[in-house]
ZANULO-329282 format. One record per atom (N, C-alpha, C): residue number from 0; residue in one letter; atom name; y, x, z. Coordinates in steps of 0.05 Angstrom, whole numbers, plus 5000, padded with zeros to 4 digits. Atoms other than C-alpha are relative to their C-alpha. Layout:
! ZANULO-329282
<sedren resi="NUM" resn="A" name="CA" c2="Y" c1="X" c3="Z"/>
...
! end
This chain:
! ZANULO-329282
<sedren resi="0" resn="X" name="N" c2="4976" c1="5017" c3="5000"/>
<sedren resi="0" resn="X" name="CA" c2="5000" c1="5000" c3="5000"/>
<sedren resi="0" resn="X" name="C" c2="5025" c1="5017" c3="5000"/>
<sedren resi="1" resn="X" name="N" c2="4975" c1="4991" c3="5002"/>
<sedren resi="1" resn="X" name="CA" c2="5074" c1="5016" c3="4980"/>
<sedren resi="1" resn="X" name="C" c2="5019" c1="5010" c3="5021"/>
<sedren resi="2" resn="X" name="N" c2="4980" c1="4996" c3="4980"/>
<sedren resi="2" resn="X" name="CA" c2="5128" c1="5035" c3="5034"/>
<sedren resi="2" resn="X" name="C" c2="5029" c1="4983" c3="4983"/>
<sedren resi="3" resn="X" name="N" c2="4980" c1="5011" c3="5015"/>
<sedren resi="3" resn="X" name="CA" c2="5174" c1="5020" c3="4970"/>
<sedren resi="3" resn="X" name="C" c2="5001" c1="4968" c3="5000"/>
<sedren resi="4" resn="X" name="N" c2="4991" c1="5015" c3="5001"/>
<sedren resi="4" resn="X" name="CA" c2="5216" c1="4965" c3="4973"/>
<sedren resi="4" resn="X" name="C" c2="5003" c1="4995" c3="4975"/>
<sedren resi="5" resn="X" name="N" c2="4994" c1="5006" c3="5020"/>
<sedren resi="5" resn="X" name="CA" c2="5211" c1="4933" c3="4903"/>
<sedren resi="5" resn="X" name="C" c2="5009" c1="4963" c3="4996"/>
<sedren resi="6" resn="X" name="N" c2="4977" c1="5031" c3="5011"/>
<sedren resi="6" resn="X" name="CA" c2="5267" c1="4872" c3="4883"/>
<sedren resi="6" resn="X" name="C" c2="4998" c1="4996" c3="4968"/>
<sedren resi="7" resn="X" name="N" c2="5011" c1="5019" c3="5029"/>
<sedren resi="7" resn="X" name="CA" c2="5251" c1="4825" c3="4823"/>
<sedren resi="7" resn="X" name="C" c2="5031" c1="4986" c3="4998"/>
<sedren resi="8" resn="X" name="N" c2="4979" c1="5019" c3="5001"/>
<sedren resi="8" resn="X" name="CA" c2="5315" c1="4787" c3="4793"/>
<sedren resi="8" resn="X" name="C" c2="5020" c1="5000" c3="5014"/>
<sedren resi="9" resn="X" name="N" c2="4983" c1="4987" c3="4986"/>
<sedren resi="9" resn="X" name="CA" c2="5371" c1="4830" c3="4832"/>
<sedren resi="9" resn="X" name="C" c2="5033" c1="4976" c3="4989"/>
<sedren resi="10" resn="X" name="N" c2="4976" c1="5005" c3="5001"/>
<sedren resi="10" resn="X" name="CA" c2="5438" c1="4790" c3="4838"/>
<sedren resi="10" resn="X" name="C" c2="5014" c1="5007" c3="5023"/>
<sedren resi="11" resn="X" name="N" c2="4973" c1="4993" c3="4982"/>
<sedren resi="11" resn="X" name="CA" c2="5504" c1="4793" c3="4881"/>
<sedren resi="11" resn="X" name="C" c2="4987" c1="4984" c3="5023"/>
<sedren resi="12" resn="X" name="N" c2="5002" c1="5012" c3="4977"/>
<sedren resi="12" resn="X" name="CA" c2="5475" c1="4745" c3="4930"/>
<sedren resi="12" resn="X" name="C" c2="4962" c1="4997" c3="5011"/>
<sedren resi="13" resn="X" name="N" c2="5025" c1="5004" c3="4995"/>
<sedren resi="13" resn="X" name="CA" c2="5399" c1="4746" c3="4931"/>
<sedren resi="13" resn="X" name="C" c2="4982" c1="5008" c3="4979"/>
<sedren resi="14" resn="X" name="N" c2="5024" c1="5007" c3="5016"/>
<sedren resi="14" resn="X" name="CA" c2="5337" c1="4769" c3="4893"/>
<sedren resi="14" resn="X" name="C" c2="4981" c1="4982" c3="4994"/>
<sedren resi="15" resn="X" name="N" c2="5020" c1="5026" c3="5003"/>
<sedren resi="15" resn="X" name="CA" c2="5290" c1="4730" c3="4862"/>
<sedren resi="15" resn="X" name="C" c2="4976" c1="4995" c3="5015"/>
<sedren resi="16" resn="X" name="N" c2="5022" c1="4988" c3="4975"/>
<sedren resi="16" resn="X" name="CA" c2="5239" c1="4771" c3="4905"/>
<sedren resi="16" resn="X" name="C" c2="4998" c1="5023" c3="5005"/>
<sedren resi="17" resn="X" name="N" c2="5000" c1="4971" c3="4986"/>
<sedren resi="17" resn="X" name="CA" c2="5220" c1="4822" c3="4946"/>
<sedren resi="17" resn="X" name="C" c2="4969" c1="5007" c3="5004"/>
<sedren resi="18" resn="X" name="N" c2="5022" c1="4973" c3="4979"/>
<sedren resi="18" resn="X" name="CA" c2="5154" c1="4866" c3="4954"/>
<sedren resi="18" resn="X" name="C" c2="5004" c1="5020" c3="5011"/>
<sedren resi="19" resn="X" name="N" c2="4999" c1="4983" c3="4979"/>
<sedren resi="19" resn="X" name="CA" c2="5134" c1="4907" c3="4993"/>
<sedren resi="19" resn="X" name="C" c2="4976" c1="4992" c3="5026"/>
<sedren resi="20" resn="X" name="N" c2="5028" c1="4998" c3="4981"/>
<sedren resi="20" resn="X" name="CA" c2="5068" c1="4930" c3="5032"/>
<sedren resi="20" resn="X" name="C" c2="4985" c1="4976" c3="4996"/>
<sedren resi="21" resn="X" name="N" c2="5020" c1="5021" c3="5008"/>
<sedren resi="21" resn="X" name="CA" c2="5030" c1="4883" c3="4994"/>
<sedren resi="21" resn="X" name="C" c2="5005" c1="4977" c3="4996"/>
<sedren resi="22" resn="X" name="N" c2="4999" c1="5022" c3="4994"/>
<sedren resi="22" resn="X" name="CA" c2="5063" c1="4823" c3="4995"/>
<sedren resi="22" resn="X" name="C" c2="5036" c1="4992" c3="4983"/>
<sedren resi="23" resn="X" name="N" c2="4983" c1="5007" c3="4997"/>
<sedren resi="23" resn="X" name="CA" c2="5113" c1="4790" c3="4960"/>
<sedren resi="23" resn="X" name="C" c2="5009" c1="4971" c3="5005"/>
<sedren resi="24" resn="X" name="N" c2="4988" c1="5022" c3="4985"/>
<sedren resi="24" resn="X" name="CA" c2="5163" c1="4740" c3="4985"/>
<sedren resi="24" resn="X" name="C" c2="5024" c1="4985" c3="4979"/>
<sedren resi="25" resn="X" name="N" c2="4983" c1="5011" c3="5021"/>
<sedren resi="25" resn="X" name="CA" c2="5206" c1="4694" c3="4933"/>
<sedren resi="25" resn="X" name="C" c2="5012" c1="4983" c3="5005"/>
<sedren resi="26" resn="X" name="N" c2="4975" c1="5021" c3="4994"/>
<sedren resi="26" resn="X" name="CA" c2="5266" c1="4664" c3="4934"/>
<sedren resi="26" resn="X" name="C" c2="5000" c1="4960" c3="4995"/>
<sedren resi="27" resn="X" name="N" c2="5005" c1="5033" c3="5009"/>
<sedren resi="27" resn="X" name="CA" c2="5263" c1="4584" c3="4937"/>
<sedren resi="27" resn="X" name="C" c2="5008" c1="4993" c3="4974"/>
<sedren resi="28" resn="X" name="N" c2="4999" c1="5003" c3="5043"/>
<sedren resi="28" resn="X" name="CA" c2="5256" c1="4560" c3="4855"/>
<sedren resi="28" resn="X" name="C" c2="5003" c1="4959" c3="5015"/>
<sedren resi="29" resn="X" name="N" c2="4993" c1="5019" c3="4991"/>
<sedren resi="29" resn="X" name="CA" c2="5290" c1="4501" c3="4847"/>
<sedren resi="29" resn="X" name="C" c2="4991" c1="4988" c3="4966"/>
<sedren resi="30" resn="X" name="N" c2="5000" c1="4999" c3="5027"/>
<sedren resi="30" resn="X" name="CA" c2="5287" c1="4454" c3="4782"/>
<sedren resi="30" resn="X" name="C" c2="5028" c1="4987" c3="4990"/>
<sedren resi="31" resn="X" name="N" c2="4971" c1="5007" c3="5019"/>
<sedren resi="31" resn="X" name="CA" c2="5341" c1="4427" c3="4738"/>
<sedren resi="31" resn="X" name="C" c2="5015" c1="4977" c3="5011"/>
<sedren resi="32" resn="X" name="N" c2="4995" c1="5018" c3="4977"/>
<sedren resi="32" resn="X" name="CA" c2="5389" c1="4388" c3="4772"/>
<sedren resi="32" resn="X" name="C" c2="4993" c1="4976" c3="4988"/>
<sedren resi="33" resn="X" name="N" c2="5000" c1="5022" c3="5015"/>
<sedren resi="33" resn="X" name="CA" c2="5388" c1="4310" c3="4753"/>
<sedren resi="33" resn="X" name="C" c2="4961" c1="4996" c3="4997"/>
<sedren resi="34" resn="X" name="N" c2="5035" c1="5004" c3="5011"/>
<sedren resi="34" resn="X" name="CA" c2="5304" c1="4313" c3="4735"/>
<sedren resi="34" resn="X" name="C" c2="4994" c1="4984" c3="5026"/>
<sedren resi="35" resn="X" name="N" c2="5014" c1="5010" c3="4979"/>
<sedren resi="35" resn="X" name="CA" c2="5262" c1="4270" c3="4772"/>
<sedren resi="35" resn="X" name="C" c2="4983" c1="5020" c3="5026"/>
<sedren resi="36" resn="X" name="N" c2="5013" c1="4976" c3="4981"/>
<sedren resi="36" resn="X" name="CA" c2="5225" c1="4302" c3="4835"/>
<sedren resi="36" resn="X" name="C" c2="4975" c1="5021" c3="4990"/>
<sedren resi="37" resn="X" name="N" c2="5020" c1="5001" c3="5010"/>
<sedren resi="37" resn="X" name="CA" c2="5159" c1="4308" c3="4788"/>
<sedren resi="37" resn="X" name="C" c2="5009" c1="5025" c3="4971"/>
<sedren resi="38" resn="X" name="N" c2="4989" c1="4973" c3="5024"/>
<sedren resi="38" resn="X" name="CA" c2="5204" c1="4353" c3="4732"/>
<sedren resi="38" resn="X" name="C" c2="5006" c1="5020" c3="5018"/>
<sedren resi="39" resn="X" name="N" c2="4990" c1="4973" c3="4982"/>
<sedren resi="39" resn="X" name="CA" c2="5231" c1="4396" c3="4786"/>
<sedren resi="39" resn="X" name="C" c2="4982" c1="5010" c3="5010"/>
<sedren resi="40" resn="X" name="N" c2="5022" c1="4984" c3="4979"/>
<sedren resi="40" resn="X" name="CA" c2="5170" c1="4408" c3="4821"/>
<sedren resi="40" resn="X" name="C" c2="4984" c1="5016" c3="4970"/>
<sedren resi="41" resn="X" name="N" c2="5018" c1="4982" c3="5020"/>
<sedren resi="41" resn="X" name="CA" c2="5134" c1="4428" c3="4749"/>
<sedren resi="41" resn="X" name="C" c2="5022" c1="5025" c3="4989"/>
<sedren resi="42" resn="X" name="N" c2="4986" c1="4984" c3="5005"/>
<sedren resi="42" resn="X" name="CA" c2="5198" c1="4470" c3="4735"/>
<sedren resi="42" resn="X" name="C" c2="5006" c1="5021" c3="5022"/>
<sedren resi="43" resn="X" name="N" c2="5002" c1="4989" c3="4969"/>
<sedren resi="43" resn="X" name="CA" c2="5195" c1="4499" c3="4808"/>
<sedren resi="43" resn="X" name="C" c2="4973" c1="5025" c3="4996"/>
<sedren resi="44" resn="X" name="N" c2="5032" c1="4989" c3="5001"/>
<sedren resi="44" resn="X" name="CA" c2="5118" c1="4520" c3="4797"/>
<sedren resi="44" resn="X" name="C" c2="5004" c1="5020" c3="4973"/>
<sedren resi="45" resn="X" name="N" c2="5011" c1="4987" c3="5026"/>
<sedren resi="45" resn="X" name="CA" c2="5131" c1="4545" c3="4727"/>
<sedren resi="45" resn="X" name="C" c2="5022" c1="5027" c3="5007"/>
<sedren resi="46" resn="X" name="N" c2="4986" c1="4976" c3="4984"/>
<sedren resi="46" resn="X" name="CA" c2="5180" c1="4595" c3="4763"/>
<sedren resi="46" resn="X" name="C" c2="4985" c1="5016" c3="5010"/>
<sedren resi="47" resn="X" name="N" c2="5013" c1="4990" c3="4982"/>
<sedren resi="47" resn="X" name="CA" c2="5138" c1="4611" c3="4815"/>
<sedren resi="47" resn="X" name="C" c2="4976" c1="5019" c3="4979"/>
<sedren resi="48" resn="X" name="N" c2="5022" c1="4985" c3="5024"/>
<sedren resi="48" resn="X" name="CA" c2="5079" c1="4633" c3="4756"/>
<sedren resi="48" resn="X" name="C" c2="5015" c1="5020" c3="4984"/>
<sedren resi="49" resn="X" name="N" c2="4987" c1="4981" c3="5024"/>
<sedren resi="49" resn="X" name="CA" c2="5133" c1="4668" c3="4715"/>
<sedren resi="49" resn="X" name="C" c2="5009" c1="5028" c3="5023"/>
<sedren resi="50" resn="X" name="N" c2="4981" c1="4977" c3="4979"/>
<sedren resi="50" resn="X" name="CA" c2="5167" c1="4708" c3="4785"/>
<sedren resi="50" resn="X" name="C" c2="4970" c1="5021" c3="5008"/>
<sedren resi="51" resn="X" name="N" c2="5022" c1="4990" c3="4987"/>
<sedren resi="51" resn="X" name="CA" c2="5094" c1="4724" c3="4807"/>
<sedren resi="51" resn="X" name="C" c2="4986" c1="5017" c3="4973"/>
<sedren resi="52" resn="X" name="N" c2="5007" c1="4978" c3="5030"/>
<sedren resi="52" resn="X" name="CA" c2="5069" c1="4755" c3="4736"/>
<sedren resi="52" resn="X" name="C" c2="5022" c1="5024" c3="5002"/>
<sedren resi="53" resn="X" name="N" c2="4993" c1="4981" c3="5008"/>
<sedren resi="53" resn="X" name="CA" c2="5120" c1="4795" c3="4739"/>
<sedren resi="53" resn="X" name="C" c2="4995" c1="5019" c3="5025"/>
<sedren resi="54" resn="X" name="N" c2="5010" c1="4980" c3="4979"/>
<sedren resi="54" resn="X" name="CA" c2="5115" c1="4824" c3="4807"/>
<sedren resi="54" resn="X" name="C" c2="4967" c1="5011" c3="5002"/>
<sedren resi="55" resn="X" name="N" c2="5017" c1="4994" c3="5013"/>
<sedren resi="55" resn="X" name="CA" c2="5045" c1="4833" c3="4776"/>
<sedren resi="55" resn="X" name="C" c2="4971" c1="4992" c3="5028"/>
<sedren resi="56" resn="X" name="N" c2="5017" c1="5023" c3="4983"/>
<sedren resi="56" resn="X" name="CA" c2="5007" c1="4778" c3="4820"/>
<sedren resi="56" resn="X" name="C" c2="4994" c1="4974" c3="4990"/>
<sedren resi="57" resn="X" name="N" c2="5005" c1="5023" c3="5010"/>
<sedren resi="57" resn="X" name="CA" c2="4981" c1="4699" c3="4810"/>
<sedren resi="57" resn="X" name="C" c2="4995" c1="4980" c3="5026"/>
<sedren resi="58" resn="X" name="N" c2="4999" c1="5028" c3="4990"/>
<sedren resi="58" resn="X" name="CA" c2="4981" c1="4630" c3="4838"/>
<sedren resi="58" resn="X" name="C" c2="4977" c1="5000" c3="5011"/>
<sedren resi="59" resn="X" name="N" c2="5028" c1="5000" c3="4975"/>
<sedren resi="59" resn="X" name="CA" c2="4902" c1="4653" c3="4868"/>
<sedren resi="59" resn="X" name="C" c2="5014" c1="5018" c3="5026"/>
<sedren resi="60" resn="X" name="N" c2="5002" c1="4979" c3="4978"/>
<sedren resi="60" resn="X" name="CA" c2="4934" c1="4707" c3="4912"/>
<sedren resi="60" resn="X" name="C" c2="5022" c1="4987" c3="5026"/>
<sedren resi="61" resn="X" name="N" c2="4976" c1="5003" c3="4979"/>
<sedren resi="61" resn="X" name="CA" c2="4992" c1="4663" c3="4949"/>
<sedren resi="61" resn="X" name="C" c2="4993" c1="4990" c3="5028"/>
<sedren resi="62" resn="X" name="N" c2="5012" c1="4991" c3="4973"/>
<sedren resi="62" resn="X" name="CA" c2="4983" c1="4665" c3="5024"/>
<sedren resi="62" resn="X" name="C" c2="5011" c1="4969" c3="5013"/>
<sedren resi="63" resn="X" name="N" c2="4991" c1="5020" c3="4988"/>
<sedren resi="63" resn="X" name="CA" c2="5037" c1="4612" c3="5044"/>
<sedren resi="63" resn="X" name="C" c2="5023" c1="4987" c3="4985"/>
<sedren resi="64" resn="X" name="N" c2="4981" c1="5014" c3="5015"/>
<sedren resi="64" resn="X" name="CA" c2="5082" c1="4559" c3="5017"/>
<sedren resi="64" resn="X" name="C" c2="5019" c1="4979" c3="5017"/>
<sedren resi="65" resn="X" name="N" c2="4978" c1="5015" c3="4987"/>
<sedren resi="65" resn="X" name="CA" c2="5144" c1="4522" c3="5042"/>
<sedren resi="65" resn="X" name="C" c2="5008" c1="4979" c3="4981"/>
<sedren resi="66" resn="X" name="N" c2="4986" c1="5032" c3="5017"/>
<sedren resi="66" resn="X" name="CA" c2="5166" c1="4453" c3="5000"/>
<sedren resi="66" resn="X" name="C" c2="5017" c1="4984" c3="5021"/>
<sedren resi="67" resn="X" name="N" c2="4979" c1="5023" c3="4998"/>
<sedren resi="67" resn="X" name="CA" c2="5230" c1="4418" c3="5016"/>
<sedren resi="67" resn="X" name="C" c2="5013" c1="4986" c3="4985"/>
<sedren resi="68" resn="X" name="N" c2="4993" c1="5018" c3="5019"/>
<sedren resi="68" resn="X" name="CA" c2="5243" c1="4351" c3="4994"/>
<sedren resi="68" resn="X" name="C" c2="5025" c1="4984" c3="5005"/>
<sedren resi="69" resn="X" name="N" c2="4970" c1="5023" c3="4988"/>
<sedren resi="69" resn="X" name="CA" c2="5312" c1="4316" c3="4994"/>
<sedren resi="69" resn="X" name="C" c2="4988" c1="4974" c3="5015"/>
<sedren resi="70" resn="X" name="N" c2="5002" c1="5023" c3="4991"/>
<sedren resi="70" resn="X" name="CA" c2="5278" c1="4253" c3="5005"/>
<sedren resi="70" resn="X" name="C" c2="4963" c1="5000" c3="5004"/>
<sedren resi="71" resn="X" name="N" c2="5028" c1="4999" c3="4995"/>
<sedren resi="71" resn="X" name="CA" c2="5202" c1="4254" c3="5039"/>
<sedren resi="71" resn="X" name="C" c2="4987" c1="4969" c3="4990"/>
<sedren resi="72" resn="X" name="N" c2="5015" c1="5033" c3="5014"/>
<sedren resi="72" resn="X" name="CA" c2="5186" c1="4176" c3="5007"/>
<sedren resi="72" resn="X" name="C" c2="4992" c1="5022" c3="4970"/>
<sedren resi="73" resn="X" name="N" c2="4991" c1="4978" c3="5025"/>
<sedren resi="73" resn="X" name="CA" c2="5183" c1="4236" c3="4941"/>
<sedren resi="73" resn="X" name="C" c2="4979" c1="5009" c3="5009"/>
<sedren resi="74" resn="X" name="N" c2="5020" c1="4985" c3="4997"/>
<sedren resi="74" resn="X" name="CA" c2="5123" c1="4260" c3="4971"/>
<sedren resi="74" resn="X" name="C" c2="4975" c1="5008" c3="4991"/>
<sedren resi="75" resn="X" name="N" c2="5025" c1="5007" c3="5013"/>
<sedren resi="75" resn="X" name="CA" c2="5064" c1="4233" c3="4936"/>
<sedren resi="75" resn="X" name="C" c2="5007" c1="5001" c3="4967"/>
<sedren resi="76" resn="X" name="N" c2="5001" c1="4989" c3="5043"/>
<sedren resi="76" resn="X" name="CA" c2="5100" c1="4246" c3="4864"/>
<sedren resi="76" resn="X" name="C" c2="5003" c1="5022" c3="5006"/>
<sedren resi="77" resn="X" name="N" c2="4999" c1="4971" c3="4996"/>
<sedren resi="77" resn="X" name="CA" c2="5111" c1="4316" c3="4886"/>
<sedren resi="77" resn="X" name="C" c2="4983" c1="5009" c3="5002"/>
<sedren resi="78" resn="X" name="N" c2="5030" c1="4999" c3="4997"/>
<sedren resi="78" resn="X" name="CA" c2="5044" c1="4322" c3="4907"/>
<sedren resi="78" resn="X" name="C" c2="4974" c1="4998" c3="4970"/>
<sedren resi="79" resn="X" name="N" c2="5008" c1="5013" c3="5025"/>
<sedren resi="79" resn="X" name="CA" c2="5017" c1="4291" c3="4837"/>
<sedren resi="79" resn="X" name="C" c2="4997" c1="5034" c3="4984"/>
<sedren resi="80" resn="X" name="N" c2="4999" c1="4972" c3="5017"/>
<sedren resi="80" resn="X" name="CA" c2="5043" c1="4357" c3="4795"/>
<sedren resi="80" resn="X" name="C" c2="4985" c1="5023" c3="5019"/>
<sedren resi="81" resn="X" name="N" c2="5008" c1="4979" c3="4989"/>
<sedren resi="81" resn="X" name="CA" c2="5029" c1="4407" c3="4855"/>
<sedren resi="81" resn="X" name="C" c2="4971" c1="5005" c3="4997"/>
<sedren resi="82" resn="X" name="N" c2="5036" c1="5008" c3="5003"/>
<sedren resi="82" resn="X" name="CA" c2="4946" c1="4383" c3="4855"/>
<sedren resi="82" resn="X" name="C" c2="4988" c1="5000" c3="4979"/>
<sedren resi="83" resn="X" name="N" c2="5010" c1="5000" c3="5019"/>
<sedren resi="83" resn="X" name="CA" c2="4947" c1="4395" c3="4784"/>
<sedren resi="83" resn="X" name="C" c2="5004" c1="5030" c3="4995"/>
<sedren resi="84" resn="X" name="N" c2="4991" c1="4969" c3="4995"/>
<sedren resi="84" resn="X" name="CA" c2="4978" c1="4466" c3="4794"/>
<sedren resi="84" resn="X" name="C" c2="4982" c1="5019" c3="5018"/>
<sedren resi="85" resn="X" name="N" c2="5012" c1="4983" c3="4974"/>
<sedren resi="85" resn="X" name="CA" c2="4946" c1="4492" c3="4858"/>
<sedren resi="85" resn="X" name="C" c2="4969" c1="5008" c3="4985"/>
<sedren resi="86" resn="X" name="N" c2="5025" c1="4993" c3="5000"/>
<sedren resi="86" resn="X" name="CA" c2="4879" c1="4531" c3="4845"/>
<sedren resi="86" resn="X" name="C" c2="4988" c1="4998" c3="5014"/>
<sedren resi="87" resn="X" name="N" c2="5022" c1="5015" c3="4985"/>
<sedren resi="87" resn="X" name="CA" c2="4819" c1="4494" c3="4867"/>
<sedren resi="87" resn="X" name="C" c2="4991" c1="5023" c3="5018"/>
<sedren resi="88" resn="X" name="N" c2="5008" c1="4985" c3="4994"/>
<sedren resi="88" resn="X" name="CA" c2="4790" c1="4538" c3="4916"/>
<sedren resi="88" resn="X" name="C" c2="5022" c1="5023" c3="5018"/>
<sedren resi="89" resn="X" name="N" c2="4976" c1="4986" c3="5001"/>
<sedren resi="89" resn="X" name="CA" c2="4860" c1="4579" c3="4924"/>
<sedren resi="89" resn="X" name="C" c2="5019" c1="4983" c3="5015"/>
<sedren resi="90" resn="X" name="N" c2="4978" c1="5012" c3="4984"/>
<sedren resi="90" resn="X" name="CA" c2="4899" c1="4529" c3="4966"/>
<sedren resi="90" resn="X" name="C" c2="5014" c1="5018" c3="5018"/>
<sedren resi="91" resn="X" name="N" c2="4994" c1="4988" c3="4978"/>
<sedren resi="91" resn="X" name="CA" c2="4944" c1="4565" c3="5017"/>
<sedren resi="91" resn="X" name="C" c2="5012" c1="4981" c3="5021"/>
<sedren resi="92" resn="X" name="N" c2="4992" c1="5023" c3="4986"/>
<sedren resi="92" resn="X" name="CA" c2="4972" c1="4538" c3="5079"/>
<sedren resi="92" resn="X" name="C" c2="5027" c1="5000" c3="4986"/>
<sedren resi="93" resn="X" name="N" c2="4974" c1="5020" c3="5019"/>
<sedren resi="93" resn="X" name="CA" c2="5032" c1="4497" c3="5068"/>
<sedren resi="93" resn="X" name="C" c2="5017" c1="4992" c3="5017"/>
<sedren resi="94" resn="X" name="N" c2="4987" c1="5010" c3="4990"/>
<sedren resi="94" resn="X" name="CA" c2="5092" c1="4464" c3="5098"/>
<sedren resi="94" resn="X" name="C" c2="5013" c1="4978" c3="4984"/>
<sedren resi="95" resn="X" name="N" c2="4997" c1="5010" c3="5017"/>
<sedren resi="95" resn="X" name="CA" c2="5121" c1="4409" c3="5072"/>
<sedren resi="95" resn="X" name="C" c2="5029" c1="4985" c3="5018"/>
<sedren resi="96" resn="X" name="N" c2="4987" c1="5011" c3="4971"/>
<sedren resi="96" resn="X" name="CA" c2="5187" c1="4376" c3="5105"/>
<sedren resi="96" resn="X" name="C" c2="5030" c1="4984" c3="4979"/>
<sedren resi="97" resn="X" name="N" c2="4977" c1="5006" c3="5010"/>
<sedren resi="97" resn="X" name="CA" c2="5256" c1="4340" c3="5087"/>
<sedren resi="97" resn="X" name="C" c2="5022" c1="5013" c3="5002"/>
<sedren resi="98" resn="X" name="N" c2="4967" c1="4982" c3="4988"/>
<sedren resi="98" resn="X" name="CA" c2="5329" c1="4379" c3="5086"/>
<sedren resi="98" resn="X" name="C" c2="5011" c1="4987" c3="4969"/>
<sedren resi="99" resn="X" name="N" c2="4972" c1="5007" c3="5021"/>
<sedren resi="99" resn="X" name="CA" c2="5387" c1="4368" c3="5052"/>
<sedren resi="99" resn="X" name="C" c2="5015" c1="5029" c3="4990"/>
<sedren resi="100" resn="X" name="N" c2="5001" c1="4972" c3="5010"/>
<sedren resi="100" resn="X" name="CA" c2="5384" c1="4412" c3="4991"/>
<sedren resi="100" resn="X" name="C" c2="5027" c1="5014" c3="5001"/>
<sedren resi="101" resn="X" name="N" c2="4987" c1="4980" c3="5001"/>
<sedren resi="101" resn="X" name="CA" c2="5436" c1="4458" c3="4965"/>
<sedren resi="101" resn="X" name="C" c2="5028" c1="4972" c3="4980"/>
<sedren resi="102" resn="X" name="N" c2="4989" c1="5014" c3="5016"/>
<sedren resi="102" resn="X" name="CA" c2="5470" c1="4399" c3="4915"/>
<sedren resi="102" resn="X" name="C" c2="4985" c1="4967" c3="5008"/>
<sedren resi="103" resn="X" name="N" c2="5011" c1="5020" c3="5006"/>
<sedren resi="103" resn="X" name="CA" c2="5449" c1="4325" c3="4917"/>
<sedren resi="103" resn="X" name="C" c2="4979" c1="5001" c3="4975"/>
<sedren resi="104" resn="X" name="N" c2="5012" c1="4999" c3="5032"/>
<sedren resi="104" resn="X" name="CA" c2="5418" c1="4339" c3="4841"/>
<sedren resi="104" resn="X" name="C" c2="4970" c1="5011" c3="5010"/>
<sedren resi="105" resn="X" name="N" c2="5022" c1="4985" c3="5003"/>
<sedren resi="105" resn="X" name="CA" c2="5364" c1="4380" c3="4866"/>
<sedren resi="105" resn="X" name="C" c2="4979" c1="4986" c3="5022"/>
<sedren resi="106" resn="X" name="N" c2="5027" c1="5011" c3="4992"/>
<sedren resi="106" resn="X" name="CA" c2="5303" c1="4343" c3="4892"/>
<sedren resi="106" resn="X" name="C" c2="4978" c1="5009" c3="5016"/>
<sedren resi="107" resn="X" name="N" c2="5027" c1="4983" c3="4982"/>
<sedren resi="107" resn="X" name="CA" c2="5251" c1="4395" c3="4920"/>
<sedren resi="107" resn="X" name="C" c2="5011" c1="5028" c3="4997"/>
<sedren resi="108" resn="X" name="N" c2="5003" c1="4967" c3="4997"/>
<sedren resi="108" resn="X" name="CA" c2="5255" c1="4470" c3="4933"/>
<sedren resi="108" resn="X" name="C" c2="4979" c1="5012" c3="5013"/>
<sedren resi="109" resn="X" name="N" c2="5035" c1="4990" c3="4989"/>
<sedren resi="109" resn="X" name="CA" c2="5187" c1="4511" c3="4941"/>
<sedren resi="109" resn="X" name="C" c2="5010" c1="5031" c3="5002"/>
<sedren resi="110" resn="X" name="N" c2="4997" c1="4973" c3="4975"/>
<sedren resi="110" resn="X" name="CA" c2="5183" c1="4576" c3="4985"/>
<sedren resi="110" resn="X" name="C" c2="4980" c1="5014" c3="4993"/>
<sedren resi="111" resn="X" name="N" c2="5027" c1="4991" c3="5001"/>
<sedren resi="111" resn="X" name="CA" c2="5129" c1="4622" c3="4966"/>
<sedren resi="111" resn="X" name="C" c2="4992" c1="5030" c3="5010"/>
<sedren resi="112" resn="X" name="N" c2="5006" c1="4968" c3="4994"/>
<sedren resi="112" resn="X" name="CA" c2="5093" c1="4687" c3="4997"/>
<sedren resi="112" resn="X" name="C" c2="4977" c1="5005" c3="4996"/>
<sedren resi="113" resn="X" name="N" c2="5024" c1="4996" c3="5014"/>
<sedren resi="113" resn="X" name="CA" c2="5045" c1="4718" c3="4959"/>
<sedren resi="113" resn="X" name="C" c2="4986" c1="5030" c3="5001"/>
<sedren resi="114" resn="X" name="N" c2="5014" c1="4977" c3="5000"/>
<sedren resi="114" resn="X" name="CA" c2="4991" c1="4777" c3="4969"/>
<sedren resi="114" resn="X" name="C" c2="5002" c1="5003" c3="4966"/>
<sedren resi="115" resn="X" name="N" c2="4994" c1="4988" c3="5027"/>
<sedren resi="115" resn="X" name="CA" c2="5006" c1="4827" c3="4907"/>
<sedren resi="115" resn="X" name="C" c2="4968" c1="5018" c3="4996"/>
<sedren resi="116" resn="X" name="N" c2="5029" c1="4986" c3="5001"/>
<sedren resi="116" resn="X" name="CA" c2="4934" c1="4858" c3="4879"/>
<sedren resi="116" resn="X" name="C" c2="4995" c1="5019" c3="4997"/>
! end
C-alpha cells in the first residue's frame, strides 16, 4: 500500500477523490438538477463507475455508501435504479437518510468509499 496521497478531479474547492493506503473516498456525485430522483440516482451511479475506473477500481470493491435524499417518500424510486446497479453479491453497507441538499433541484446525493485493487 501507497503512503502517496493521490487526488482525482483537483479543483479550488474539493476533489472529486482522494486515495490513499488503499482506499479511495469520493466526493458526493450528484445528478442534473430538475431530473426526477430515478435520473439523478442513474446519473449519480454513472459517476461513481466513471470516478472509480479512473482511480483504477469498481462498483465490486466499494466498502461503504452514504445516500441522501431531499425527500425520503423518494426512497423506493431511488432504490429501483440502485438494485439494478449494485453487484449481486457485492452489496456494501449503506446509509440512507434525508437532508436538505445543496439546491432544491437536486434530489439525492451518494457518498462512496471504495477499496482500490
Amino acid at each position: 500500500m501507497s503512503n502517496e496521497i493521490k487526488r482525482i478531479g483537483v479543483g479550488a474547492r474539493m476533489s472529486e477523490a482522494v486515495c490513499y493506503n488503499g482506499i479511495v473516498w469520493l466526493a458526493g456525485q450528484i445528478g442534473n438538477p430538475g431530473d426526477s430522483v430515478e435520473a439523478q440516482t442513474r446519473t449519480c451511479l454513472a459517476e461513481v463507475d466513471r470516478i472509480l475506473a479512473e482511480a483504477g477500481t469498481d462498483k465490486t470493491r466499494i466498502l461503504s455508501v452514504q445516500i441522501w435524499l431531499a425527500d425520503i417518500s423518494t426512497f423506493d424510486d431511488m432504490n429501483k435504479v440502485w438494485d439494478t446497479w449494485v453487484p449481486a453479491g457485492h452489496t456494501p453497507s449503506r446509509a440512507t437518510g434525508e437532508a436538505k441538499l445543496a439546491t432544491p433541484d437536486y434530489k439525492v446525493e451518494i457518498i462512496v468509499t471504495a477499496a482500490l485493487k
